[in-house]
Wavefront OBJ file of the C-alpha trace (Angstrom):
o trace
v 23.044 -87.406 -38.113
v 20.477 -84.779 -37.926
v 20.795 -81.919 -39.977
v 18.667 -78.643 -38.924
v 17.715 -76.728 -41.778
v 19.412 -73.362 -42.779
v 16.842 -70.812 -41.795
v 16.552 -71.534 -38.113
v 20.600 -71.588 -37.681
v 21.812 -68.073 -36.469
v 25.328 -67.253 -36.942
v 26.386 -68.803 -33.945
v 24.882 -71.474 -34.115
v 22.039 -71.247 -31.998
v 18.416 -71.791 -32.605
v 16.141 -68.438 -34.370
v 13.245 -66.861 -32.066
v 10.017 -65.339 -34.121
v 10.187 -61.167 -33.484
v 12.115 -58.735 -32.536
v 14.690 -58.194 -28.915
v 13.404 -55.565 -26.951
v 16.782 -53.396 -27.573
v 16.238 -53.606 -31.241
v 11.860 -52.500 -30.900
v 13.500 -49.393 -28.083
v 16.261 -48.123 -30.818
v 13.847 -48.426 -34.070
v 11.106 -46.179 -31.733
v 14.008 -43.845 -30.671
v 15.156 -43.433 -33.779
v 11.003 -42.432 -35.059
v 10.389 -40.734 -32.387
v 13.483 -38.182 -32.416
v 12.547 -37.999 -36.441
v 8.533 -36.692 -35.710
v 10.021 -34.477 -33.291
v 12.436 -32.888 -35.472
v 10.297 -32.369 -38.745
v 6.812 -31.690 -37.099
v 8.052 -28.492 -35.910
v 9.322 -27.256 -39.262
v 5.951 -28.196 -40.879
v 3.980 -26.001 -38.568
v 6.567 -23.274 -39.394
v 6.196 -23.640 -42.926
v 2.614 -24.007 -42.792
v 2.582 -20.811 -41.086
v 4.920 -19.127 -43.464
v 2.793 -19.936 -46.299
v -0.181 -18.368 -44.600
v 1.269 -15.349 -44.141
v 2.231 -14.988 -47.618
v -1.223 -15.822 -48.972
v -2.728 -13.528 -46.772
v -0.496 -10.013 -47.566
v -0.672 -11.224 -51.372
v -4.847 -11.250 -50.587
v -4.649 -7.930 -48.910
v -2.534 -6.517 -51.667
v -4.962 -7.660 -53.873
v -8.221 -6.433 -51.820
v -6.437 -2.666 -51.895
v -5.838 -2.827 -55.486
v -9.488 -3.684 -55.510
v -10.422 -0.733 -53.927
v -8.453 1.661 -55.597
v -9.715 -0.222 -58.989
v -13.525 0.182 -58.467
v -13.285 3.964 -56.579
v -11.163 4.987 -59.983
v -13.516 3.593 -62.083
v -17.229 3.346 -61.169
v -17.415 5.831 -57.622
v -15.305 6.920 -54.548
v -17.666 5.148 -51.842
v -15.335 2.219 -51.741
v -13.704 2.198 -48.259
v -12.001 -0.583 -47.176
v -12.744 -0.670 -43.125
v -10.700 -2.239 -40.609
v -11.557 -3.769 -37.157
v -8.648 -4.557 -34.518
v -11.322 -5.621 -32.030
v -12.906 -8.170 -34.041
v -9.679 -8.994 -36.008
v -11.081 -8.382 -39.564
v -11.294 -5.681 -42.375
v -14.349 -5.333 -44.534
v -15.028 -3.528 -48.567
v -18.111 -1.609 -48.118
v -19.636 0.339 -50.491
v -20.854 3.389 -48.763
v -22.783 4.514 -51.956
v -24.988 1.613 -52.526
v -24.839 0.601 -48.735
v -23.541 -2.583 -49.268
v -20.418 -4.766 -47.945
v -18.708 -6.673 -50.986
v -16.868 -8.981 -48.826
v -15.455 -9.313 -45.268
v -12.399 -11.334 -44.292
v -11.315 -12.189 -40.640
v -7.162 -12.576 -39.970
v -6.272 -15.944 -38.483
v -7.153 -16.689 -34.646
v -3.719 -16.045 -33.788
v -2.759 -12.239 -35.171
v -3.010 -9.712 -34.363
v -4.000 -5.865 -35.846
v -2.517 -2.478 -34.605
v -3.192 0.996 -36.162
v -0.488 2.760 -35.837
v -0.995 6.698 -37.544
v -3.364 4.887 -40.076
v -6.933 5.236 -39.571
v -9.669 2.316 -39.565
v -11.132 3.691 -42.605
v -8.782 3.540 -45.905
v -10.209 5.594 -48.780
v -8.886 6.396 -52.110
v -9.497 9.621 -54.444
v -10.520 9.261 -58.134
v -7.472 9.417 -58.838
v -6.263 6.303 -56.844
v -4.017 7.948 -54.161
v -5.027 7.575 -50.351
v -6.761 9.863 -49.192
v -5.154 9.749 -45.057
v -1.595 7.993 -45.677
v -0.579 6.142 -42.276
v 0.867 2.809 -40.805
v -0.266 -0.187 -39.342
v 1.221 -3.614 -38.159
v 0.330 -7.359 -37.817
v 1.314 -9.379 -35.427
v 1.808 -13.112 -36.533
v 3.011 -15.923 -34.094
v 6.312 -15.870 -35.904
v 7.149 -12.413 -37.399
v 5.391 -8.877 -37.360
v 4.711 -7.262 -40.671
v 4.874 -3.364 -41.700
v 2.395 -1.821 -43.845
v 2.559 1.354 -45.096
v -0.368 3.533 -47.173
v 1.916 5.688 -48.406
v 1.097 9.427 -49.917
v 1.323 9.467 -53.902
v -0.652 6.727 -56.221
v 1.119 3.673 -54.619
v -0.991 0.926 -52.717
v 0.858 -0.334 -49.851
v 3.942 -1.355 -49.035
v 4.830 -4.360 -46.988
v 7.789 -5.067 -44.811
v 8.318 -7.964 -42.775
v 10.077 -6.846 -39.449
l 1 2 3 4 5 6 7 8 9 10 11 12 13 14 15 16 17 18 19 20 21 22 23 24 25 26 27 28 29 30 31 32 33 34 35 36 37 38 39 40 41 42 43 44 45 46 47 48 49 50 51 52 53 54 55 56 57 58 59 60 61 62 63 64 65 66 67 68 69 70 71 72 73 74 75 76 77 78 79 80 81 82 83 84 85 86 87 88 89 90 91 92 93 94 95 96 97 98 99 100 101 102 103 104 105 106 107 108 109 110 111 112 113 114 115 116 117 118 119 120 121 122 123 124 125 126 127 128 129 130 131 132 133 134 135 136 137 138 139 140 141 142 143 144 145 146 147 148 149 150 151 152 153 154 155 156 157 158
């Protein structure tokens, strides 16, 4: 009597095949396939979540800027924005010089609302024309407000 050895008996008794049926390689690429589609989507939205944060937390920062150098060295310091080319720029009117420029992402948008395109403090750090403006992100719209009185800004996600 010939005796087969153990690995090439399946449980019934029949002979093992090398690989894979093609029921089990169509429910394994289902089963990936309906995973990517499900956590892809929430990646983009967090990536885009995360942007947005970084980038009011850098415009916070760029108006307390502002308000920093016209308090301390000259009132000059405007900070300029540009809805038609997407961007807002710190010039130095004084010394005729831009300190930096930064562009929004491709895909906002910028509206003046009552706020004018130039933002100017006093020496005393209060805006000199209050007003509103809005950004339009794929996902959510944000508020911001240069309120009267010595505040900066206030930002409020719609």
């Amino acid at each position: 009597m010939i005796q087969r050895p153990v690995k090439s008996l399946l449980l019934d008794g029949s002979e093992s095949s090398n690989g894979y049926t093609i029921s089990e390689v169509l429910i394994v690429l289902i089963f990936w396939s309906i995973l990517l589609v499900s956590i892809v989507p929430l990646h983009h939205r967090t990536f885009q979540h995360i942007q947005s944060s970084h980038f009011m937390s850098q415009l916070k920062d760029d108006v307390l800027l502002t308000q920093q150098l016209t308090m301390q060295d000259h009132i000059y310091y405007m900070l300029l924005f540009r809805p038609n080319t997407n961007e807002y720029i710190l010039y130095d009117q004084k010394n005729k010089t831009t300190i930096f420029q930064r562009s929004f992402p491709d895909n906002w948008r910028m509206q003046l609302l009552t706020l004018e395109a130039t933002v100017r403090f006093n020496e005393n750090g209060v805006v000199t024309k209050p007003g509103t403006m809005k950004i339009h992100t794929p996902y959510t719209i944000f508020k911001i407000v240069f309120p009267f009185g010595a505040s900066r800004l206030a930002i409020e996600e719609l």
